[in-house]
C-alpha positions in Angstrom: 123.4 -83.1 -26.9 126.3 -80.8 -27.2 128.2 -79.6 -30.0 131.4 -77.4 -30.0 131.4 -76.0 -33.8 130.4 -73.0 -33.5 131.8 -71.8 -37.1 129.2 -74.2 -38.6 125.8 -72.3 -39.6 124.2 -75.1 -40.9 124.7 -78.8 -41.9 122.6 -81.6 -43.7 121.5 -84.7 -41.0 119.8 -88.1 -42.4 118.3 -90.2 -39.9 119.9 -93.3 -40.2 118.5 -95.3 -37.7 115.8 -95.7 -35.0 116.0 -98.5 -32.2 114.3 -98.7 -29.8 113.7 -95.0 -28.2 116.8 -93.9 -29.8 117.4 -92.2 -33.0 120.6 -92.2 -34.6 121.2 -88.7 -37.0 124.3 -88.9 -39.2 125.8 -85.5 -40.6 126.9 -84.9 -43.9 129.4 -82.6 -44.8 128.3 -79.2 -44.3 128.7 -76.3 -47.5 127.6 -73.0 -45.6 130.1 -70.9 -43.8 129.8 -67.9 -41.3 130.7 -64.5 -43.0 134.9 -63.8 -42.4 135.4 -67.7 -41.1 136.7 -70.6 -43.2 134.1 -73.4 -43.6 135.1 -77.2 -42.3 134.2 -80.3 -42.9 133.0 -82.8 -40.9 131.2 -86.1 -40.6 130.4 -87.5 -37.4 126.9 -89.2 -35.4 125.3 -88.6 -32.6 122.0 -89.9 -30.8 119.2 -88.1 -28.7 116.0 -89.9 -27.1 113.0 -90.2 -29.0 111.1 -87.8 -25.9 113.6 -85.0 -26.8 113.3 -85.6 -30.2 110.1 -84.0 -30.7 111.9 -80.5 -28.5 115.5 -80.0 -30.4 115.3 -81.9 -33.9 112.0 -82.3 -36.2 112.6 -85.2 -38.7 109.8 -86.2 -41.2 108.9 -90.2 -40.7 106.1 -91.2 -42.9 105.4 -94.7 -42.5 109.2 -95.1 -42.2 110.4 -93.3 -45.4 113.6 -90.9 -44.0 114.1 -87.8 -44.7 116.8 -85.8 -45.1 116.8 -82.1 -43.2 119.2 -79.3 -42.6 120.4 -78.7 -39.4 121.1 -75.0 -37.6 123.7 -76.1 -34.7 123.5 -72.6 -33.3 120.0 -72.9 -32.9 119.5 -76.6 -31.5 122.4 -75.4 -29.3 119.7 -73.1 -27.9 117.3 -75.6 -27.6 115.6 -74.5 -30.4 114.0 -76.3 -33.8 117.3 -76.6 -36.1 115.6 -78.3 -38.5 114.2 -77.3 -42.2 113.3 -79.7 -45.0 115.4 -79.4 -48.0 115.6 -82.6 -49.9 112.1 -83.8 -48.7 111.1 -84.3 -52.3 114.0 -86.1 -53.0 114.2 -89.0 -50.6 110.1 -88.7 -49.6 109.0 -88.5 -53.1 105.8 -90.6 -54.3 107.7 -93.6 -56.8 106.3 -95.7 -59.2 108.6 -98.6 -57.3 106.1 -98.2 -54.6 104.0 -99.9 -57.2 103.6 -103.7 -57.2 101.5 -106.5 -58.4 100.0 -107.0 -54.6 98.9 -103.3 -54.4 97.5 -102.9 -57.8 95.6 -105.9 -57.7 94.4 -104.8 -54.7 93.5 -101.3 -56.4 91.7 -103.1 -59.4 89.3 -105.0 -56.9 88.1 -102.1 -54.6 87.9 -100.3 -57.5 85.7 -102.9 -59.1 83.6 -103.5 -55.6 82.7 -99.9 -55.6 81.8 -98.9 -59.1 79.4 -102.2 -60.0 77.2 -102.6 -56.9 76.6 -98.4 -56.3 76.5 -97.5 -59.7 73.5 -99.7 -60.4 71.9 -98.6 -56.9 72.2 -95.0 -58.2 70.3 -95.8 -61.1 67.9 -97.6 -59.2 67.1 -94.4 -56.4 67.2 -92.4 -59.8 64.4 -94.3 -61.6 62.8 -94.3 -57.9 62.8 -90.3 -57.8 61.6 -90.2 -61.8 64.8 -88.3 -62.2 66.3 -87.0 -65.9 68.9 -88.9 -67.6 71.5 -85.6 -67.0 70.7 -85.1 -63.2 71.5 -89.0 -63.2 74.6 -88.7 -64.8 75.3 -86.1 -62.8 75.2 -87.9 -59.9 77.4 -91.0 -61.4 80.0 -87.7 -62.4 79.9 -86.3 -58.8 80.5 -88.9 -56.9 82.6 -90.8 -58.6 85.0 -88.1 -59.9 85.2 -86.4 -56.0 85.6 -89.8 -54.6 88.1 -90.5 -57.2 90.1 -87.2 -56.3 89.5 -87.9 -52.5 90.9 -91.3 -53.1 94.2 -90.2 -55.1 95.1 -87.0 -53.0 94.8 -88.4 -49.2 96.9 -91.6 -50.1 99.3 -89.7 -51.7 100.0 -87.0 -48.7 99.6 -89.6 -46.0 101.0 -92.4 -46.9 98.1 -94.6 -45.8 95.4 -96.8 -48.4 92.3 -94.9 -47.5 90.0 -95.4 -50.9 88.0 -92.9 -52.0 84.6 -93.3 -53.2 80.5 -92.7 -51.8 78.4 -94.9 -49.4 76.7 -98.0 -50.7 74.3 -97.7 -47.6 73.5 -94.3 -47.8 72.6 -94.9 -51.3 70.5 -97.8 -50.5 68.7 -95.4 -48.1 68.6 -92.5 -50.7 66.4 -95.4 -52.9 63.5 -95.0 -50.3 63.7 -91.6 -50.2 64.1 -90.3 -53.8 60.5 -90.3 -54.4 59.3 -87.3 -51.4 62.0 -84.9 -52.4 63.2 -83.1 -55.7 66.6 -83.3 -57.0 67.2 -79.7 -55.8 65.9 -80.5 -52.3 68.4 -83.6 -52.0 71.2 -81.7 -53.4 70.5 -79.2 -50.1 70.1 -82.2 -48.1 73.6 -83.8 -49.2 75.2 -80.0 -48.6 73.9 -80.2 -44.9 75.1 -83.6 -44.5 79.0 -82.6 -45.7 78.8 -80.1 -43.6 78.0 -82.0 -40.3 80.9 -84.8 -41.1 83.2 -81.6 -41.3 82.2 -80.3 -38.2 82.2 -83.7 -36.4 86.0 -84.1 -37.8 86.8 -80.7 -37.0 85.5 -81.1 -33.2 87.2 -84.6 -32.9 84.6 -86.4 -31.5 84.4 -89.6 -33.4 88.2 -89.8 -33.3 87.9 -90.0 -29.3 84.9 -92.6 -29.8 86.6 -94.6 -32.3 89.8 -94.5 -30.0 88.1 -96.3 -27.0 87.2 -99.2 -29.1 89.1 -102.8 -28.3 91.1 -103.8 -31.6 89.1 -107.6 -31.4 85.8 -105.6 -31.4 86.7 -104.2 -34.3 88.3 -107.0 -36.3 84.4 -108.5 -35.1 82.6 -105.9 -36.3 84.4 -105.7 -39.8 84.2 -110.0 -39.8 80.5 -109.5 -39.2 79.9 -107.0 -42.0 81.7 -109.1 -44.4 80.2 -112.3 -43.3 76.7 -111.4 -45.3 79.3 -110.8 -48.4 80.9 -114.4 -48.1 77.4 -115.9 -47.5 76.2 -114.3 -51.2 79.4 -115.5 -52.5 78.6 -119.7 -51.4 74.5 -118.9 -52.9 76.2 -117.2 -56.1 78.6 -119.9 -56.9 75.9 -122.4 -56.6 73.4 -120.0 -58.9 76.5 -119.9 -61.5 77.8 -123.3 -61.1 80.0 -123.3 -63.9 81.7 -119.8 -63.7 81.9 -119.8 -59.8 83.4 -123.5 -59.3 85.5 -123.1 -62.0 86.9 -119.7 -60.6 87.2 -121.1 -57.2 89.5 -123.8 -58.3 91.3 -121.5 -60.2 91.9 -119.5 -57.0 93.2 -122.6 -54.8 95.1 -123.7 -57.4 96.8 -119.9 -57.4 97.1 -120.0 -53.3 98.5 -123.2 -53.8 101.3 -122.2 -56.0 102.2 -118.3 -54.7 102.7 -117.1 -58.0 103.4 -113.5 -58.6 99.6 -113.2 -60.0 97.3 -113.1 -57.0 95.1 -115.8 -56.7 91.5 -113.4 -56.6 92.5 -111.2 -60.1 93.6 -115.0 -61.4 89.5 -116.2 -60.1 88.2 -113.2 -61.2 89.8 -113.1 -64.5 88.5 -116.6 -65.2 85.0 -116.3 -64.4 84.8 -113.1 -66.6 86.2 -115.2 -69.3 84.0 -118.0 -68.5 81.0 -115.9 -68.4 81.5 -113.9 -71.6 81.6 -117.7 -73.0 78.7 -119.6 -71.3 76.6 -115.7 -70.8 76.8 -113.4 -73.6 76.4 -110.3 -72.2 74.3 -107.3 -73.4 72.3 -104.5 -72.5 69.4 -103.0 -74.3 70.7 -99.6 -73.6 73.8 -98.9 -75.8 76.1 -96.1 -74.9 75.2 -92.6 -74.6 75.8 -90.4 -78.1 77.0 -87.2 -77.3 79.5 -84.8 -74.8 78.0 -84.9 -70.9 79.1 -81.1 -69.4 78.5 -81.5 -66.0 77.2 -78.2 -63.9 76.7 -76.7 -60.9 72.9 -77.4 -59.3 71.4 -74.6 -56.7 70.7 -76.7 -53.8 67.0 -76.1 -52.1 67.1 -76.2 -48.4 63.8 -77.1 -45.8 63.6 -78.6 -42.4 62.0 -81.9 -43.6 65.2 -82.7 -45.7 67.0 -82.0 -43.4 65.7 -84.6 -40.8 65.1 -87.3 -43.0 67.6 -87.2 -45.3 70.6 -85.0 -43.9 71.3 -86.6 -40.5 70.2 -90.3 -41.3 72.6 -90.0 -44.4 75.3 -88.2 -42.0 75.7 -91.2 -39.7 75.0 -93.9 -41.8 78.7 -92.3 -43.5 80.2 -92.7 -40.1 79.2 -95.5 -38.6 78.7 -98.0 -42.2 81.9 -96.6 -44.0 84.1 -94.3 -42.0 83.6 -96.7 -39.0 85.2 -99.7 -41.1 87.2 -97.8 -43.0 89.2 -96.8 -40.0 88.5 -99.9 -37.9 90.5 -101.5 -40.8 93.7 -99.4 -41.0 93.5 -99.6 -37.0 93.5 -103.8 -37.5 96.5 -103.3 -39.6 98.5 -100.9 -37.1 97.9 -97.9 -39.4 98.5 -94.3 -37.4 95.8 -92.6 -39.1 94.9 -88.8 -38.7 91.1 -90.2 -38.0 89.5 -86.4 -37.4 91.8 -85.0 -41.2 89.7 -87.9 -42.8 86.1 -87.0 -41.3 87.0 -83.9 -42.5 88.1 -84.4 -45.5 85.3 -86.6 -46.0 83.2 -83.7 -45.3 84.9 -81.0 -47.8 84.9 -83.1 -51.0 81.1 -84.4 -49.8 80.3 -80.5 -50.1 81.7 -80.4 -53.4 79.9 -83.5 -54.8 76.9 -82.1 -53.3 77.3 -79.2 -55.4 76.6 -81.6 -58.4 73.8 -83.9 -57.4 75.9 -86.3 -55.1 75.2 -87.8 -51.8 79.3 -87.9 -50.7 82.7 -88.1 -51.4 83.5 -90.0 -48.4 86.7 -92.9 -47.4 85.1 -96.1 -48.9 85.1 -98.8 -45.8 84.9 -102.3 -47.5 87.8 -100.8 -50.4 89.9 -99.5 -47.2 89.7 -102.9 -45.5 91.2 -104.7 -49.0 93.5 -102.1 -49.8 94.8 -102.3 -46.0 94.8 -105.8 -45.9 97.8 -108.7 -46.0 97.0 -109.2 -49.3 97.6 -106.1 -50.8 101.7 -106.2 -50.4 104.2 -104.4 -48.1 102.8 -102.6 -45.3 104.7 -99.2 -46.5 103.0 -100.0 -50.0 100.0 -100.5 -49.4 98.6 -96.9 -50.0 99.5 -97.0 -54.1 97.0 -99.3 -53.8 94.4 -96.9 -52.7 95.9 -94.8 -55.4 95.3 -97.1 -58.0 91.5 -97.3 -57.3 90.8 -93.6 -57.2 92.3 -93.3 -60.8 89.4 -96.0 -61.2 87.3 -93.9 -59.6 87.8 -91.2 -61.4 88.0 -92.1 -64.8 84.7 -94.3 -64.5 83.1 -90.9 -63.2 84.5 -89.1 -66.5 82.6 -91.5 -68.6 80.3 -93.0 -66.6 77.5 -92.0 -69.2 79.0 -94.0 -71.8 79.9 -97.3 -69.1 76.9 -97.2 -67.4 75.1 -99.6 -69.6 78.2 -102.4 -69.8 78.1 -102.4 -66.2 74.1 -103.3 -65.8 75.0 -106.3 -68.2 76.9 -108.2 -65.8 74.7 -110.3 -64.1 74.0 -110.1 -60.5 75.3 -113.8 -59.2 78.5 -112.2 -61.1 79.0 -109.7 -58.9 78.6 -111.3 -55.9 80.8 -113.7 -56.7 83.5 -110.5 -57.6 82.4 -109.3 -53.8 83.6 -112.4 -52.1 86.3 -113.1 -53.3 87.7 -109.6 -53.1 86.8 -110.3 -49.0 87.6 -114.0 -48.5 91.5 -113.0 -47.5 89.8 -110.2 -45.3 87.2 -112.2 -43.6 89.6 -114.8 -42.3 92.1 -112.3 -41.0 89.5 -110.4 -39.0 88.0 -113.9 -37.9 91.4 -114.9 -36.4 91.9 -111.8 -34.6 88.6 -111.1 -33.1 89.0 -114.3 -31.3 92.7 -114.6 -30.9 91.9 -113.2 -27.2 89.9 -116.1 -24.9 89.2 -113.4 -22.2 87.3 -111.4 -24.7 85.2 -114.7 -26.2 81.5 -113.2 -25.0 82.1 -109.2 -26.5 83.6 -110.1 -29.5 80.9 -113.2 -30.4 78.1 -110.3 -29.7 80.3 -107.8 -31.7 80.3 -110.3 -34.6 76.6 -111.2 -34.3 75.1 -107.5 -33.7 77.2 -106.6 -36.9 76.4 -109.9 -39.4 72.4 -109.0 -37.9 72.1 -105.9 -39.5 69.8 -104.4 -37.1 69.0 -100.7 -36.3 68.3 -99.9 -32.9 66.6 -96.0 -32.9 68.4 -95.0 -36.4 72.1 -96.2 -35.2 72.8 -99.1 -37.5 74.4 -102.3 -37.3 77.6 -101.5 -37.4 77.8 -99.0 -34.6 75.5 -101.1 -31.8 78.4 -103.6 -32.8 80.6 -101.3 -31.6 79.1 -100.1 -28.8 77.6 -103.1 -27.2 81.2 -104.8 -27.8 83.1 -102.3 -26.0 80.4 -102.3 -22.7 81.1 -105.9 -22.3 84.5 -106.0 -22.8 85.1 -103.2 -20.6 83.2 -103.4 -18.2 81.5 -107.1 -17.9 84.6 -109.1 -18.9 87.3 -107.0 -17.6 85.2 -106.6 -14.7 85.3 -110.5 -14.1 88.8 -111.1 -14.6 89.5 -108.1 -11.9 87.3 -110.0 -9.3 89.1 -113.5 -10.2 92.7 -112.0 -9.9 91.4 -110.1 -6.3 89.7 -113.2 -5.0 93.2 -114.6 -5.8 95.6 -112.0 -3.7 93.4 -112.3 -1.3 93.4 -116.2 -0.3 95.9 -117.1 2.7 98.9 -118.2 2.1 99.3 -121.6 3.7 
């Protein structure tokens, strides 16, 4: 790409356009001039292939936002970098317009599914471990406000929905555990284990696993994780006949008509109503009196915590949340920087840790509905995220005085919250893990392995889906169509 104006020091360029493997660049009218030479103006376009793109111009694209940069013609002349941001802010800048009743819907519901179910499990390891009502709330602030953060800041700089929040499993694991170590031992425990996930990102080895992985085993994997979800959701509805069928009607009846109000915050909006009528809800514990100050805890390191509680907590973040986290955004054609969010993960899971949480870690069921369809435009879909870490984080701020409302709700009520936050997911990831009929044995394994639940020596369910999906797609079934295609070149021609 030549240019023959050598007078012009420096110009601004908007990418216009980009087809195919061609970008288009249209300059503006340039204001700088070269010391003792009159300045010109000029407007023109020019094109350069995407493969030298990356060599003579560096254009910000972030999930297809332009930007506009200012160009040094003497140096791209060169065949250097010409380009420097200067109105980045202006045309990439975070809008409210980005908002929309899709994405903050979507928001509200992950924000819902992870603050009701974990919240009361982290009362319930608490109570296990005979812990004090301040190391508790402690550990409702740490995870909650760091996952909250984690879930506003990545969104915002990357442009995809990643939601911040903790791991429901690993919490569900902690409950079994509480009881053989003191809160100071766990807090040295959680420390290793944000540690590990920030090496693990840092080293880039789960980005290179998780890159080898077929998309249909993964829309299997995340369809057989969800499938336990939607079979609660069915039992609940029957358990609370009147406030589930209602709500499910409601929802049809919403499909049905495509109103701007999505059809789950229209179901769930009803069944709360319904259930505050037909349930009264209360709690023997009222709120908290008082201001909560929250504090750095000295963590207490030994080699039995670190076994039992470090590493099993480590992978059951990978492979339970970061796994379909990531599997999700993949499913939806997200280009994700996979090893910047192990590793983020990691960073704000040492902070928490720092304050009686387990993690601060990408929340894998909220990713997969804030990255689904159903959440609005794909370039959107990250407010979404946004929208459930100021959840997140405003629940952790007074999570001593909420706590209480939220064990009122009655179990069958949550579920039925659960599933249909999941019921747009579950379908989408059911019509692509079998859209493929050469790939009808690894993904049916993929999808039972996962809906099983099993652990095979410590690796959980999620993960052996994974793994055993991915050796028979690559190298039973791929394998067998080879043969059938060589067993075809090779019969005479008659």
């Amino acid at each position: 790409m030549a240019f023959n104006i050598p007078i012009i020091k420096k110009r601004e360029v908007i990418v216009t356009s980009q087809k195919d493997r061609e970008i288009i660049i249209q300059f503006a009218n340039p204001r700088n001039r070269m010391d003792g030479e009159e300045s010109r103006s000029l407007v023109g376009k020019d094109t350069m292939s995407s493969d030298n793109i990356e060599n003579n111009v560096s254009y910000s694209e972030k999930q297809g936002n332009l930007c506009t940069k200012s160009l040094d013609i003497k140096m791209l002349k060169k065949g250097g970098t010409g380009l420097k941001s200067i109105e980045e802010q202006k045309r990439c800048s975070i809008r409210i317009t980005d908002l929309n009743h899709k994405n903050v819907a979507a928001g509200i519901i992950s924000g819902i599914f992870v603050i009701i179910g974990p919240s009361a499990l982290i009362l319930e390891a608490s109570s296990n471990g005979n812990f004090t009502l301040e190391q508790t709330f402690l550990w409702m602030f740490a995870v909650y406000v760091f996952g909250g953060i984690f879930g506003i800041v990545f969104p915002l700089y990357f442009r995809v929905p990643v939601v911040g929040g903790h791991t429901l499993t690993g919490v569900a694991f902690l409950a079994t555990v509480t009881p053989q170590f003191t809160f100071h031992e766990l807090v040295g425990a959680y420390l290793i284990s944000g540690m590990l996930m920030l090496l693990i990102g840092f080293t880039g080895f789960f980005s290179t696993l998780i890159g080898l992985v077929p998309k249909e085993i993964i829309s299997a994997m995340l369809a057989g994780m969800i499938m336990k979800y939607m079979v609660n959701f069915i039992i609940s509805i029957n358990q609370l006949l009147l406030v589930g069928g209602v709500s499910l009607i409601v929802y049809f009846i919403f499909s049905r008509w495509k109103t701007k109000i999505p059809p789950v915050i229209a179901a769930i909006g009803t069944g709360l109503i319904l259930l505050i009528l037909s349930h009264p809800l209360g709690s023997n514990d009222g709120p908290t009196s008082g201001v909560f100050i929250p504090h750095i805890q000295v963590p207490d390191f030994n080699a039995l915590s670190l076994l039992s509680v470090s590493i099993p907590l480590t992978l059951l973040i990978l492979s339970n949340d970061a796994a379909v986290g990531i599997g999700a955004l993949k499913q939806n054609d997200y280009r994700i920087p996979v090893n910047k969010i192990i590793s983020l993960s990691g960073l704000f899971s040492i902070a928490a840790s720092f304050f009686g949480g387990q993690s601060a870690n990408i929340a894998g069921m909220a990713s997969v509905i804030c990255s689904s369809e159903e959440a609005g435009p794909k370039e959107k879909r990250y407010m979404g995220a946004v929208v459930a870490g100021i959840l997140l984080l405003v629940f952790g701020l007074f999570s001593s005085r909420l706590i209480p409302y939220i064990q009122a709700f009655p179990k069958e009520f949550i579920s039925i919250i659960v599933g249909f936050s999941l019921l747009g997911v579950f379908g989408n990831s059911m019509h692509q893990s079998f859209s493929r009929s050469s790939m009808k044995i690894s993904t049916a394994f993929a999808y039972i392995i996962a809906f099983s639940n099993i652990t095979i020596f410590n690796i959980s369910a999620p993960v052996c889906s994974l793994l055993a999906g991915t050796f028979i797609a690559r190298y039973i079934e791929n394998s067998s169509s080879k043969g059938r295609v060589e067993k075809g070149q090779k019969q005479p021609k008659h």
